[in-house]
ChimeraX commands (.cxc) that place a marker at each C-alpha (Angstrom):
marker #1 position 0.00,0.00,0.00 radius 0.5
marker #1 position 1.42,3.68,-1.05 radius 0.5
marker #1 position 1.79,5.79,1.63 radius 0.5
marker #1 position -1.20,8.35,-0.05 radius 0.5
marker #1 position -3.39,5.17,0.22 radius 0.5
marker #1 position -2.59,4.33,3.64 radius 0.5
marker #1 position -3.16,8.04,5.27 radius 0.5
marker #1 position -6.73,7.67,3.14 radius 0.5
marker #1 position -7.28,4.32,4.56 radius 0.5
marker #1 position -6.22,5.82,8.02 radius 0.5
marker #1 position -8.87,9.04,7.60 radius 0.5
marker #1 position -11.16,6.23,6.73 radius 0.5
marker #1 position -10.83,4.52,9.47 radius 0.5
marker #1 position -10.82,7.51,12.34 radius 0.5
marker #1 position -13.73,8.77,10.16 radius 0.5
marker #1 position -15.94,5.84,10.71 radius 0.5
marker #1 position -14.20,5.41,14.60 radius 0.5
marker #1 position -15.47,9.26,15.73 radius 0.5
marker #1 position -18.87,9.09,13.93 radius 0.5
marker #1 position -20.88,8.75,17.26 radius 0.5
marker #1 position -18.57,11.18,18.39 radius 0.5
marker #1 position -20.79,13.19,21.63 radius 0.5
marker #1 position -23.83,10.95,21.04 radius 0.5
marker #1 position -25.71,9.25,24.13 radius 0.5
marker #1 position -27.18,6.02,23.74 radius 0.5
marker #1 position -29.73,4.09,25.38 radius 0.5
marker #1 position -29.52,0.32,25.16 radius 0.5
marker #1 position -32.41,-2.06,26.70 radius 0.5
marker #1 position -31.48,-4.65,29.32 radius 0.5
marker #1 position -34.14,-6.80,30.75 radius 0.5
marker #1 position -34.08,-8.49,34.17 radius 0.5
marker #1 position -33.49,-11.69,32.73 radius 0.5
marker #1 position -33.39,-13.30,28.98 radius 0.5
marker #1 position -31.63,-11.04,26.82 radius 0.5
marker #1 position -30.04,-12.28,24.11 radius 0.5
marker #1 position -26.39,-11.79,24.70 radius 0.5
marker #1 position -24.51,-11.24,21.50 radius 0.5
marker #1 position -27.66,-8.63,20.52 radius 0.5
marker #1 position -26.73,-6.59,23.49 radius 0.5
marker #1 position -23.02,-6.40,23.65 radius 0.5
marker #1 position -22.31,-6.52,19.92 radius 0.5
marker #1 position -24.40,-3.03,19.12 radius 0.5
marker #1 position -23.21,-1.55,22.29 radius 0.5
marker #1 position -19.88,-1.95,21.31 radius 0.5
marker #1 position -20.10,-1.10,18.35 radius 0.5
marker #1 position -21.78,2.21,19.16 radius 0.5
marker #1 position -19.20,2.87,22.04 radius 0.5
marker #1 position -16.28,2.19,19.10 radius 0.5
marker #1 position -18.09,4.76,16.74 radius 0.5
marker #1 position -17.57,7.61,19.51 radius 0.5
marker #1 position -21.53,7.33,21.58 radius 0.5
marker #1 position -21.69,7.22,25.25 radius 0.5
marker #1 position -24.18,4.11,26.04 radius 0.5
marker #1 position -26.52,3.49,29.20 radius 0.5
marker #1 position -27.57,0.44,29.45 radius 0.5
marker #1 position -31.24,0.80,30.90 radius 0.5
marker #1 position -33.94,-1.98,31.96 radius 0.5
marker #1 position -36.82,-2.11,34.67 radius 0.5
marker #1 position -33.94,-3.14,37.57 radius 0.5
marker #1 position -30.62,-1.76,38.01 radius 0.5
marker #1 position -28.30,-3.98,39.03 radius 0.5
marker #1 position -26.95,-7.61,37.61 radius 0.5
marker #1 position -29.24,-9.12,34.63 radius 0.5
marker #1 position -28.93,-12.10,33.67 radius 0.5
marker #1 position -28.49,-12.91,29.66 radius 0.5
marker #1 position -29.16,-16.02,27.29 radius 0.5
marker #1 position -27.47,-17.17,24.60 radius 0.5
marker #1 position -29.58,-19.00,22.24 radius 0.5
marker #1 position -32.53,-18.41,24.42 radius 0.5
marker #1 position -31.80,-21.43,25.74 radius 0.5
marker #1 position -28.13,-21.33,27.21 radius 0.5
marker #1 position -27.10,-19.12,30.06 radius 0.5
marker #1 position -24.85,-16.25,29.07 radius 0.5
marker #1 position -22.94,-13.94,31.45 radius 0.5
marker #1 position -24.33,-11.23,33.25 radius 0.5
marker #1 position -24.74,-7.46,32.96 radius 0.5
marker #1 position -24.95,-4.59,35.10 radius 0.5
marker #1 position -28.35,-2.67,34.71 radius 0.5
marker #1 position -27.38,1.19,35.04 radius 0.5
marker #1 position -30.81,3.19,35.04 radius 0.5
marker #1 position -34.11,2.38,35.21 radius 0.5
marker #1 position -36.93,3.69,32.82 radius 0.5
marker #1 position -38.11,5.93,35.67 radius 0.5
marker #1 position -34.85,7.72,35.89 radius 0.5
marker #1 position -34.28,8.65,32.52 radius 0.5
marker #1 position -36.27,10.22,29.31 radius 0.5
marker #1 position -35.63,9.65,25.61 radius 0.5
marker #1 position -34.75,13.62,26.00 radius 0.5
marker #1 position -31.10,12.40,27.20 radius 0.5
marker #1 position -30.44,10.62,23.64 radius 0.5
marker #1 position -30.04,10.55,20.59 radius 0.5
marker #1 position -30.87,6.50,19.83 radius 0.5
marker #1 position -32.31,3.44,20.89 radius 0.5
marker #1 position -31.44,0.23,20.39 radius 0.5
marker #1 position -33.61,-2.93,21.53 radius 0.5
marker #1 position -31.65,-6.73,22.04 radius 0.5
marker #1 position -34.11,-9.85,21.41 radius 0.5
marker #1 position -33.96,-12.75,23.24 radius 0.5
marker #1 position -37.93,-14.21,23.50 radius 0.5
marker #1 position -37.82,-13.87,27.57 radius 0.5
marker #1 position -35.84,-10.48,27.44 radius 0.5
marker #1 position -37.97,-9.13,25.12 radius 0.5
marker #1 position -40.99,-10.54,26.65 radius 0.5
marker #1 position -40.05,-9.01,30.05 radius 0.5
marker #1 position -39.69,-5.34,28.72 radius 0.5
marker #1 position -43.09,-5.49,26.40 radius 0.5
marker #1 position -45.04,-5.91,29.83 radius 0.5
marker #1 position -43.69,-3.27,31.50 radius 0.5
marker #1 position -45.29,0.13,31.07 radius 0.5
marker #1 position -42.42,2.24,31.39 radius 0.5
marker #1 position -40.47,0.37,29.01 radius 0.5
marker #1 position -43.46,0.55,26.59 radius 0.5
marker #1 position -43.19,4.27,27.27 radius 0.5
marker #1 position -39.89,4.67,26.83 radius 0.5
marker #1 position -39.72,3.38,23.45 radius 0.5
marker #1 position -42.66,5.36,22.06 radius 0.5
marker #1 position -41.51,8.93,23.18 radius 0.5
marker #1 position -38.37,7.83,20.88 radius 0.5
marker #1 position -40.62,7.57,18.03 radius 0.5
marker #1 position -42.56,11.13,19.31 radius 0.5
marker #1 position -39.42,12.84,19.39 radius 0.5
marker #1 position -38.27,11.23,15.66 radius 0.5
marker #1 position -34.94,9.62,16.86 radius 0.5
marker #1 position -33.47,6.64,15.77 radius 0.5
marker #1 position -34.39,3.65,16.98 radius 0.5
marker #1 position -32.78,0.23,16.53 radius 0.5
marker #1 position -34.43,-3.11,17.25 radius 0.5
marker #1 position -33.27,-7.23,16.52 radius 0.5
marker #1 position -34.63,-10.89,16.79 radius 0.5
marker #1 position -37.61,-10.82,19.43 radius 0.5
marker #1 position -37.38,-6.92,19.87 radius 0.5
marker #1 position -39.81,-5.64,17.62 radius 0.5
marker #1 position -42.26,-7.43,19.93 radius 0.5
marker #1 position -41.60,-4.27,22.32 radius 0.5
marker #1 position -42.39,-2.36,18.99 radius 0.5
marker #1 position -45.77,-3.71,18.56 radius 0.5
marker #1 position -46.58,-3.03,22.16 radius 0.5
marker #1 position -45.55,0.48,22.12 radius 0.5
marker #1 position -47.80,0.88,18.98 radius 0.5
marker #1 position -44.83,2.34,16.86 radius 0.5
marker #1 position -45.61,-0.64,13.56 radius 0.5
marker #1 position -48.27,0.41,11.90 radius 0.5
marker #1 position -47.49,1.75,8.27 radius 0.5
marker #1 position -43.90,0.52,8.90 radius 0.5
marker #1 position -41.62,-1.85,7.12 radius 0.5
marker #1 position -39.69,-3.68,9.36 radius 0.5
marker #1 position -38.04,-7.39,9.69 radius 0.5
marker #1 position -37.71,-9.54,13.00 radius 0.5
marker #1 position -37.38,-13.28,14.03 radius 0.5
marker #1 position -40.00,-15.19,11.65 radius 0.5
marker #1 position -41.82,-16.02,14.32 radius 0.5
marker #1 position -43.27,-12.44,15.13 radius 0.5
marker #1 position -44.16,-12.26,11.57 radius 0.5
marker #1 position -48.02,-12.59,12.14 radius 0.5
marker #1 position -47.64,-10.00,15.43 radius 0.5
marker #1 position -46.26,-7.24,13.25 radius 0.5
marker #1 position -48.51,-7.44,10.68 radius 0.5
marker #1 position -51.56,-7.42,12.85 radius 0.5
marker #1 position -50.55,-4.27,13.85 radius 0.5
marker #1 position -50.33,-2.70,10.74 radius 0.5
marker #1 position -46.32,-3.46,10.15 radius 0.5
marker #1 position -45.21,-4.56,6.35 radius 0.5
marker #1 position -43.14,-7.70,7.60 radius 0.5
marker #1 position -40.04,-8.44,4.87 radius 0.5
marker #1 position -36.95,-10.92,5.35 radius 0.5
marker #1 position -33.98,-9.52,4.87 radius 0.5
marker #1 position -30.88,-8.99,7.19 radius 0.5
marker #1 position -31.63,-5.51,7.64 radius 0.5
marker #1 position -34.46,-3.34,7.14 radius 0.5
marker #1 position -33.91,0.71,7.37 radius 0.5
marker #1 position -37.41,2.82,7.78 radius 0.5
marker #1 position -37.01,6.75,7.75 radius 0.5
marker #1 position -34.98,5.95,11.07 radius 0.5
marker #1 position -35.94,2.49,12.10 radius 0.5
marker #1 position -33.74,-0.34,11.81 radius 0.5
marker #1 position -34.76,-3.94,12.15 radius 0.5
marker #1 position -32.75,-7.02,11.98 radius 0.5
marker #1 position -33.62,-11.09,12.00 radius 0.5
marker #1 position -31.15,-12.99,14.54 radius 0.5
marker #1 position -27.54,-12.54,15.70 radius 0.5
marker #1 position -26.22,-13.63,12.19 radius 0.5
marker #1 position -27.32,-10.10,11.02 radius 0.5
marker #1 position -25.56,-7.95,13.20 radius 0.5
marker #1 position -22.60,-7.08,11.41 radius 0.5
marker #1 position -25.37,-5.39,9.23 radius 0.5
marker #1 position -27.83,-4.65,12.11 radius 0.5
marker #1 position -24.28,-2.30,13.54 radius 0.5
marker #1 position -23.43,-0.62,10.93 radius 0.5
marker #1 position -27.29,0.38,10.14 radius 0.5
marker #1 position -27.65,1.68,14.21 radius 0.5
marker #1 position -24.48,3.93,13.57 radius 0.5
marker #1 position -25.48,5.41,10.03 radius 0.5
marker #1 position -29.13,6.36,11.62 radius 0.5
marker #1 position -28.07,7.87,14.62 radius 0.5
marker #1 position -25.00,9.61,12.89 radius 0.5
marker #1 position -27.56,11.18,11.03 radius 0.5
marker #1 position -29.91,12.54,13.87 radius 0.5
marker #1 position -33.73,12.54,13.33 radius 0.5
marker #1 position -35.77,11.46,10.70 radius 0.5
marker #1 position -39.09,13.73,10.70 radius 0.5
marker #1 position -40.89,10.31,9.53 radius 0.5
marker #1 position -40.09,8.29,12.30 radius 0.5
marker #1 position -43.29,10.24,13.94 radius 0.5
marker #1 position -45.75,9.12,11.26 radius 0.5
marker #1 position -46.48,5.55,13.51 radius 0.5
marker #1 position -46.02,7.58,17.16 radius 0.5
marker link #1:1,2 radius 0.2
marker link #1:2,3 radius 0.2
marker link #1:3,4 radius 0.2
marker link #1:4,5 radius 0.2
marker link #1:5,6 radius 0.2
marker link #1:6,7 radius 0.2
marker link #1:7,8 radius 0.2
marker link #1:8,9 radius 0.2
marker link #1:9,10 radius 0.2
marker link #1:10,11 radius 0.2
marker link #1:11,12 radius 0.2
marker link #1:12,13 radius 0.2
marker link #1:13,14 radius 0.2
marker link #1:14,15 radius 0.2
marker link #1:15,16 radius 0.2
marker link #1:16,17 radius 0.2
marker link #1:17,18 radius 0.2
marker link #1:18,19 radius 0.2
marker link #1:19,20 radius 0.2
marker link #1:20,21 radius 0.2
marker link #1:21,22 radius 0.2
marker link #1:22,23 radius 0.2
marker link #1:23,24 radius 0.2
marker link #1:24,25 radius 0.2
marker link #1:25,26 radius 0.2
marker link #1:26,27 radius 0.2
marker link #1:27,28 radius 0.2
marker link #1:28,29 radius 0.2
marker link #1:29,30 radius 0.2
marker link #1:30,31 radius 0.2
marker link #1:31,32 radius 0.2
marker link #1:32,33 radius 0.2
marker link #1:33,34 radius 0.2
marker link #1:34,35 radius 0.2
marker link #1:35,36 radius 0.2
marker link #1:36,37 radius 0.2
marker link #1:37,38 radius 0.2
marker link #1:38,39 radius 0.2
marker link #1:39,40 radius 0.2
marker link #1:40,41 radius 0.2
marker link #1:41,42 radius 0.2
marker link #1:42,43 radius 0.2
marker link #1:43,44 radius 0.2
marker link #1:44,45 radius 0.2
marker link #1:45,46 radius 0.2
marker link #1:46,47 radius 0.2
marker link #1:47,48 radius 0.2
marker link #1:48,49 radius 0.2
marker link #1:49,50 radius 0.2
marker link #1:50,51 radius 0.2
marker link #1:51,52 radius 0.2
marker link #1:52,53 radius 0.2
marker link #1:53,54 radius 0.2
marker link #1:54,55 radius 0.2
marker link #1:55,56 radius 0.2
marker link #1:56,57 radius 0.2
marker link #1:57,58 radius 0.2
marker link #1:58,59 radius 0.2
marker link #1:59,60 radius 0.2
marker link #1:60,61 radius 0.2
marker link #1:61,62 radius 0.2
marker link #1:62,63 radius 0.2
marker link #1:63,64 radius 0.2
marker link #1:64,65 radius 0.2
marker link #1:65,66 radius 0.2
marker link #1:66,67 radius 0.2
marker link #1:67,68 radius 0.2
marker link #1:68,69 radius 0.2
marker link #1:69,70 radius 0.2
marker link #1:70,71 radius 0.2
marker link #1:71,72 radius 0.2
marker link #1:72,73 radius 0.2
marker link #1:73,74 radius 0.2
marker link #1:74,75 radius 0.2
marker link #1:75,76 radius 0.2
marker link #1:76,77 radius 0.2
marker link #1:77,78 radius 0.2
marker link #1:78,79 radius 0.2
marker link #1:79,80 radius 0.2
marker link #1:80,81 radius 0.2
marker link #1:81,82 radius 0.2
marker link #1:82,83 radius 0.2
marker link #1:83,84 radius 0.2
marker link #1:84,85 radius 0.2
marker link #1:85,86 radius 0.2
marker link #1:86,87 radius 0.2
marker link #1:87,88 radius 0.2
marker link #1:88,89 radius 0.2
marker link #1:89,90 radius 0.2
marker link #1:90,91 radius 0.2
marker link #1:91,92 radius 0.2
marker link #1:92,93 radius 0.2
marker link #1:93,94 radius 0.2
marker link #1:94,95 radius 0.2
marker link #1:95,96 radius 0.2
marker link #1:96,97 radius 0.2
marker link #1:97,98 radius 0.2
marker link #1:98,99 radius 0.2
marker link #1:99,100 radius 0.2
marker link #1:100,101 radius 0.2
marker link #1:101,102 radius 0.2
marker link #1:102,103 radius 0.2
marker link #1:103,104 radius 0.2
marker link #1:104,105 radius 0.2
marker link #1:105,106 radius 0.2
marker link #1:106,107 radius 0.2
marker link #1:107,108 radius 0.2
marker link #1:108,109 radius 0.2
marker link #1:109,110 radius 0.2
marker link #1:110,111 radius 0.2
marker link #1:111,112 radius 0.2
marker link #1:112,113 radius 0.2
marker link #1:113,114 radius 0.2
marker link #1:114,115 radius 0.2
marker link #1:115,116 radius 0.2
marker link #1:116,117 radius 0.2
marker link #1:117,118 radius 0.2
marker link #1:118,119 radius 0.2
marker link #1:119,120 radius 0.2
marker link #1:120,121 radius 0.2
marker link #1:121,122 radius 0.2
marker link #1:122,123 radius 0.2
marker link #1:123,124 radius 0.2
marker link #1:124,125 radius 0.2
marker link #1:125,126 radius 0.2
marker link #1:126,127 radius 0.2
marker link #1:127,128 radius 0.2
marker link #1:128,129 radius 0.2
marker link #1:129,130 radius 0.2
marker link #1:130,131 radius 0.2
marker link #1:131,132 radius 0.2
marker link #1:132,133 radius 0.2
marker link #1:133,134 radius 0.2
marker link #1:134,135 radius 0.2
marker link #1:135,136 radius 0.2
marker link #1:136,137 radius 0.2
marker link #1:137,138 radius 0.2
marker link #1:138,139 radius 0.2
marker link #1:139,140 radius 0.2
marker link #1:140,141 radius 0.2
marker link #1:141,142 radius 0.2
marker link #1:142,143 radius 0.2
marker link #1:143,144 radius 0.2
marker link #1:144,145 radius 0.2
marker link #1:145,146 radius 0.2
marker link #1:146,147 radius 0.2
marker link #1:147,148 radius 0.2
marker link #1:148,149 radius 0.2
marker link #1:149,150 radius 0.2
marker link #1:150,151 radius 0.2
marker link #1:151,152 radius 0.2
marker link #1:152,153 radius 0.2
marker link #1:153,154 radius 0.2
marker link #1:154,155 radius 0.2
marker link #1:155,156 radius 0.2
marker link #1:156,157 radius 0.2
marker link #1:157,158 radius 0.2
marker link #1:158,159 radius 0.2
marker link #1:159,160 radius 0.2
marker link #1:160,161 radius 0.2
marker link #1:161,162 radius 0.2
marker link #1:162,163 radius 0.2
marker link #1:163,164 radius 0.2
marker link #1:164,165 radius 0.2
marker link #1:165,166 radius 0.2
marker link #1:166,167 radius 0.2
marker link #1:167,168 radius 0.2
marker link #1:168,169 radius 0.2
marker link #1:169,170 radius 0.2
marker link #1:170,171 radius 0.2
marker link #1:171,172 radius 0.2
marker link #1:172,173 radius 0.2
marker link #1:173,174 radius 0.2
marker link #1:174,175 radius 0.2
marker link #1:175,176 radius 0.2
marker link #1:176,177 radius 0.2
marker link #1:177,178 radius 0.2
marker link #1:178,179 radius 0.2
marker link #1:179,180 radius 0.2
marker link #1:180,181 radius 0.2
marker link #1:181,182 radius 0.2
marker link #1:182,183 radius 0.2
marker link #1:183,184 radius 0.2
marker link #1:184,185 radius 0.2
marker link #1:185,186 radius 0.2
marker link #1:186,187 radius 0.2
marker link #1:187,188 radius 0.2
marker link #1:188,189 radius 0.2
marker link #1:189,190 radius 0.2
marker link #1:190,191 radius 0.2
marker link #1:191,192 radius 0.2
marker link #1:192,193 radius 0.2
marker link #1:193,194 radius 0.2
marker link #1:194,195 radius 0.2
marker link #1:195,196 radius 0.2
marker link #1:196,197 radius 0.2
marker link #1:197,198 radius 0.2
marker link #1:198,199 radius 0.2
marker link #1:199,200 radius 0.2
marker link #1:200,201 radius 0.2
marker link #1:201,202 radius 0.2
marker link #1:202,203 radius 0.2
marker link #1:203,204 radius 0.2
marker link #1:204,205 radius 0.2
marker link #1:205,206 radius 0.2
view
């Protein structure tokens, strides 16, 4: 590699490091039966971008993940609660799966709540595997186009969602992924949207 090349690879590469650079996060944690890779993959990803991440749930404290939904993963330390924060404090969402963790955090109200003033105040939100279910709840599908695990298919579009399968679905602001194979994808979606700020259109299903 010339030298020219490598100081435009290295600009590349601190380009695409920084581009979260002063952006606050929030991340979703449940209790118990998050999906492990969905959580620590995106939250990495956003905290190598630049972004400041909470990781919020219902509990602070330790929270137990899965991997597989059926395997016990490691656990993770719970920082806020929905109570103490407001979507005011970021600028993007993201939402693990995991069919318990998700589960968990669509039957809490201030969960539910939390999630829909993201879609009120137009920010991005991202959401994987069994975490549009939180989506549905919060009433945030309808009109949409969106993917998830196949099994929430008939959920989504009850509620008004267009359902597609693909690794990654981007809607004026929303991002939706399948399963844990997607999240290379799922990432680099998350960091584009909220490197962009709102989307006016995210509203239109608030």
């Amino acid at each position: 590699m010339s030298g020219r090349l490598r100081v435009q690879e290295m600009e590349r590469i601190i380009l695409v490091t920084n581009e979260l650079q002063g952006k606050k996060i929030a991340i979703l944690l449940a209790p118990v039966g998050t999906e492990q890779v969905e959580f620590t993959e995106p939250k990495r990803a956003a905290e190598d971008a630049g972004a400041t991440v909470d990781v919020v749930g219902i509990q602070t404290g330790d929270a137990k993940t899965m991997n597989s939904d059926v395997n016990p993963g490691e656990t993770f330390t719970v920082e806020k609660t929905f109570t103490e924060v407001s979507a005011d404090e970021y600028d993007g969402l993201v939402i693990p799966g995991g069919t318990v963790g998700s589960d968990n955090l669509r039957g809490d109200k201030d969960a539910v709540n939390f999630i829909h003033s993201f879609f009120e105040q137009a920010k991005p939100v991202g959401a994987i595997c069994h975490g549009p279910w939180t989506l549905v709840e919060a009433g945030v599908v309808s009109g949409r186009t969106l993917t998830s695990y196949p099994t929430l298919q008939t959920d989504i579009l009850n509620a008004g969602g267009n359902w597609v399968d693909e690794e990654v679905v981007t809607d004026q602001g929303l991002v939706t992924s399948r399963n844990p194979d997607d999240l290379p994808a799922f990432c680099s979606k998350v960091i584009e949207e909220i490197a962009e700020g709102k989307h006016a259109e995210q509203r239109s299903s608030a």
